[in-house]
N, C-alpha and C positions, 0 to 999 in steps of 0.2 A: 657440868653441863647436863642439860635434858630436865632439869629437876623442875622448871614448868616456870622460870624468871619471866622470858618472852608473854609466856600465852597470860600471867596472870595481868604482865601491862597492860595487854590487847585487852582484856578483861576492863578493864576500869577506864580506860582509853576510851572505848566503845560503848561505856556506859551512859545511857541515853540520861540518867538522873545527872550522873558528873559531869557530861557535855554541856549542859545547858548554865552550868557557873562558871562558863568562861565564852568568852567573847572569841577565840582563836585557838587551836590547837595544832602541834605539830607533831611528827615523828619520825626520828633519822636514826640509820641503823648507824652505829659509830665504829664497833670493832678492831682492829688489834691496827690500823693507820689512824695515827689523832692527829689530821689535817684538820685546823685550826680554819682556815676561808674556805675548804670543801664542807667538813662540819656547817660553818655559818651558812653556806648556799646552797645546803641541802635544809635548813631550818627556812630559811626565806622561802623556796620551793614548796618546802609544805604548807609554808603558811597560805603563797595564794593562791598555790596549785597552779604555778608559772613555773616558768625559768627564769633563774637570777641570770645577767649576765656580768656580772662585776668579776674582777678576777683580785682586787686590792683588799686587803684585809680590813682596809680604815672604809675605803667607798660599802663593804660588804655589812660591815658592823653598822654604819649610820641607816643602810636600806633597811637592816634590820629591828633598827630602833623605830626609826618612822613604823612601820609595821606595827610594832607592839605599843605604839606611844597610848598611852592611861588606856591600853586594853587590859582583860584579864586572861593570862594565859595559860597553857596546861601545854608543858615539853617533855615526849617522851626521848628521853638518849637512852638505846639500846645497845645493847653488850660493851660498854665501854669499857675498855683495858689498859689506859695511860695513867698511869698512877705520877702525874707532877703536878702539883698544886697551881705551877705558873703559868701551864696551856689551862688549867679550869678557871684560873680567874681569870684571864684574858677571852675566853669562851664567853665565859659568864657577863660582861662587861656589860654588851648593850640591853641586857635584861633590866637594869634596873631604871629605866626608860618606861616599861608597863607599870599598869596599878597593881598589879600582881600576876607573880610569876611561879608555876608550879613544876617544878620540874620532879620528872621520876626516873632513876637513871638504875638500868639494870644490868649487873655484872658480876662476874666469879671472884671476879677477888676482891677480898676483904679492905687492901689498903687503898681500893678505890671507894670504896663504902664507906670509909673511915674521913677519906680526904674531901667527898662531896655532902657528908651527912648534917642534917640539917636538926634529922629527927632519927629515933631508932631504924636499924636497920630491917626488912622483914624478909626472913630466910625459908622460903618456901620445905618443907621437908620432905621426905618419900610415902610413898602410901602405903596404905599398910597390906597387906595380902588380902582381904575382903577387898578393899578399892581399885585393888590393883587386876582383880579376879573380875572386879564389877567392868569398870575399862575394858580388858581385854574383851570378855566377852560383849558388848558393843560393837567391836570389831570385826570380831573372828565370828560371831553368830550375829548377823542383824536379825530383826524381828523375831527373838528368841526361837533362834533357831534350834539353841543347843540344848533343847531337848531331843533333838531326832538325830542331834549326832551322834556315832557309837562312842561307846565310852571312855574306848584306849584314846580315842579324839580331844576327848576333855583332861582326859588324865594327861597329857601331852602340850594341852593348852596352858594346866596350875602350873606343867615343871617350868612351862618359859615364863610363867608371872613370877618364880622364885627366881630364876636366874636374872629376871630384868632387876631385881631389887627393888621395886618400888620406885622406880624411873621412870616417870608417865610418857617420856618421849622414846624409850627404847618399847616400852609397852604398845 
């Protein structure tokens, strides 16, 4: 955790060049409950920026086909933690209803990277102590402050860049 999975979604999610190669975009935070018609009716939601009101898995899955029917799509499922292959293809179902479906799913563990991967995995790493140095002070001194801070201040600021490890969320 911390290691920058989220922000890099947001990252490409948000990206105004990637936005415009798809017709629709969602994104559901998924987490350690893999409700199967919650999951889907938070995907419909995103998609029209409504409330679904379906509560049946089959009526939730067809609203969300129609939705996607020959659009081009881009889904983000974030922190997803259910590692069974038979909630992801049942997940997956009404997707192939779009002309293309992108899905980007981000998670700690491995046998869920393993079980939804399409294509290689990509493993964000830690930063290195200049990045992690460069970071903190953004924070700790806006407008380069930290020249006018005294020194034991900075020298106090490197020990917590070394303690965070290169963790940009604990940074």
């Amino acid at each position: 955790g911390g290691s920058g999975k989220t922000t890099l979604a947001q990252l490409l999610y948000n990206d105004p060049r990637l936005c415009h190669s798809f017709d629709k975009h969602a994104w559901v935070h998924v987490s350690e409950h893999f409700d199967i018609n919650a999951i889907t009716r938070d995907i419909i939601n995103s998609l029209t920026r409504g409330t679904c009101e379906f509560t049946e898995l089959a009526d939730l899955q067809e609203k969300l086909a129609d939705e996607i029917k020959d659009k081009r799509v881009l889904l983000v499922l974030d922190d997803v933690q259910n590692e069974r292959g038979d909630c992801w293809e049942l997940l997956c179902l009404p997707m192939s209803a779009a002309k293309t479906c992108k899905i980007i799913v981000t998670s700690r563990s491995e046998q869920v990277a393993k079980l939804v991967q399409t294509m290689p995995p990509h493993r964000p790493s830690c930063l290195s102590f200049d990045e992690g140095w460069s970071l903190f002070k953004q924070v700790a001194f806006p407008d380069d402050q930290e020249f006018d801070a005294p020194a034991n201040l900075i020298e106090i600021g490197k020990n917590i860049v070394r303690k965070c490890k290169g963790l940009p969320l604990a940074l």
